[in-house]
Steps between C-alpha positions, in 0.01 A plus 500: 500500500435431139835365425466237806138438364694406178771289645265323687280439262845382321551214749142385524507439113829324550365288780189419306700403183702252688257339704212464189845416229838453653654684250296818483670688767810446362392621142344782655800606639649451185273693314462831714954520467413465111184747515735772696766411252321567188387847430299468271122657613259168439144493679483174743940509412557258837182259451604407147854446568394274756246313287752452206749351735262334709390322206909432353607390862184289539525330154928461384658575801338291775445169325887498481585546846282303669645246435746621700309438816346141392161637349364535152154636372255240448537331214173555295297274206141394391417329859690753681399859582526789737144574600591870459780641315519760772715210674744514257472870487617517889728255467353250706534204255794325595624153634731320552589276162376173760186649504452551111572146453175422733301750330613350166438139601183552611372703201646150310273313721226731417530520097239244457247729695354844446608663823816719463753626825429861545723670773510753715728658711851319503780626641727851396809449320811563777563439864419238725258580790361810286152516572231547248235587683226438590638170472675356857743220332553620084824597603750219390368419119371157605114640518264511273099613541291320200115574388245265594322373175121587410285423255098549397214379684468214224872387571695628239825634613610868451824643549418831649483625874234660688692824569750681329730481759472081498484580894176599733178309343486201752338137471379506814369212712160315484258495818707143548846552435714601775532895514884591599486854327195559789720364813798755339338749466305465854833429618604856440719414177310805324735488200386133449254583212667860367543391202084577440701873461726414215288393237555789305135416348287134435474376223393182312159481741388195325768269571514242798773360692578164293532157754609304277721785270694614838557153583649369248759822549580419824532097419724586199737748703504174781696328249797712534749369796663842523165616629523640857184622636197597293224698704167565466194536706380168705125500361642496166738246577255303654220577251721355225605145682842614528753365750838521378734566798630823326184648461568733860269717686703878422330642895296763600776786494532450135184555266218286370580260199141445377591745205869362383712205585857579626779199423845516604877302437586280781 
């Protein structure tokens, strides 16, 4: 009973590592042959095999063969960021090289201005039509999910989120703005506003969703042809005068995008 416990417990890591990283799994694997290998007696022997080669594969052997499959990591500088380094961590920083010429052309447009690109989740490094969950479509490198920009209630703009996460704290509608997260979620999409779950903490309680900051995102990444789709929630969309015809409504079976925006290659 105690060695199926084990082996069990064996495929559930396994499963959790490739879901969360791609790669884990894999390296698990990897690093329980090496582990049984080595006989050396080491306290926590498995866990920091795995977290040295975690750490090797994620950082020199991954950026190499990526490539491979059409995707790079996302290319960073002063205007662009991930939002946490846990993304790049989990390997959920890459795109496809089309989509790092956007990002890049858009921080150009945006050198001029305080407000800087901070990212979040991306796409993982191999496979077309691998899912990164929670995510329905970052499967193909050609998605991208973006912070909204804030700054303090006297207008000055801040390049920090509201949760750790950069997902969960929503701006949500006014008393006259047209409430789609309500007809979602009364709609029986329950998952529509999850994200409230995966904050992983608030922070930054003084800042304020920035109008004018966010817009001027969303109007520089408008400039790029190669833009596809970009989605985010119609009150904001509305709120901020926009009506480019890429600016799409995402639908109810996805989830609310009042707290990032989500752009895409055509």
């Amino acid at each position: 009973m105690k060695k199926l416990f084990k082996t069990l417990l064996k495929l559930l890591l396994f499963g959790v590592l490739t879901v969360i990283t791609q790669i884990g799994g894999i390296v698990y694997l990897v690093s329980l042959l090496i582990s049984k290998k080595w006989n050396k007696k080491l306290k926590f022997k498995t866990g920091l095999i795995f977290i040295g080669l975690y750490l090797f594969s994620t950082f020199l052997i991954v950026p190499f063969i990526a490539p491979i499959f059409g995707r790079e990591r996302v290319n960073h500088s002063e205007k662009i960021k991930p939002t946490n380094y846990m993304t790049v961590l989990l390997n959920r920083n890459y795109v496809r090289p089309q989509l790092n010429n956007l990002l890049s052309k858009t921080a150009k447009e945006l050198s001029a201005t305080a407000i800087e690109i901070h990212y979040l989740d991306a796409n993982f490094p191999f496979i077309n039509k691998f899912p990164l969950l929670p995510h329905l479509s970052h499967n193909d490198g050609k998605k991208i999910d973006l912070s909204l920009i804030y700054q303090t209630e006297n207008g000055i703009i801040k390049n920090g989120q509201k949760s750790i996460s950069g997902y969960g704290v929503f701006e949500d509608p006014t008393a006259n703005e047209y409430d789609q997260v309500t007809k979602c979620i009364s709609s029986g999409y329950f998952q529509y506003d999850y994200p409230k779950y995966m904050t992983f903490g608030k922070i930054n309680k003084g800042y304020v969703f920035s109008k004018k900051g966010t817009k001027k995102l969303i109007n520089s990444i408008l400039k790029n042809q190669n833009l596809g789709k970009l989605f985010i929630e119609p009150h904001l969309k509305s709120r901020m005068s926009l009506n480019d015809t890429r600016i799409r409504y995402h639908g109810c079976r996805a989830v609310r995008h009042d707290d990032h925006i989500h752009i895409q290659l055509k």
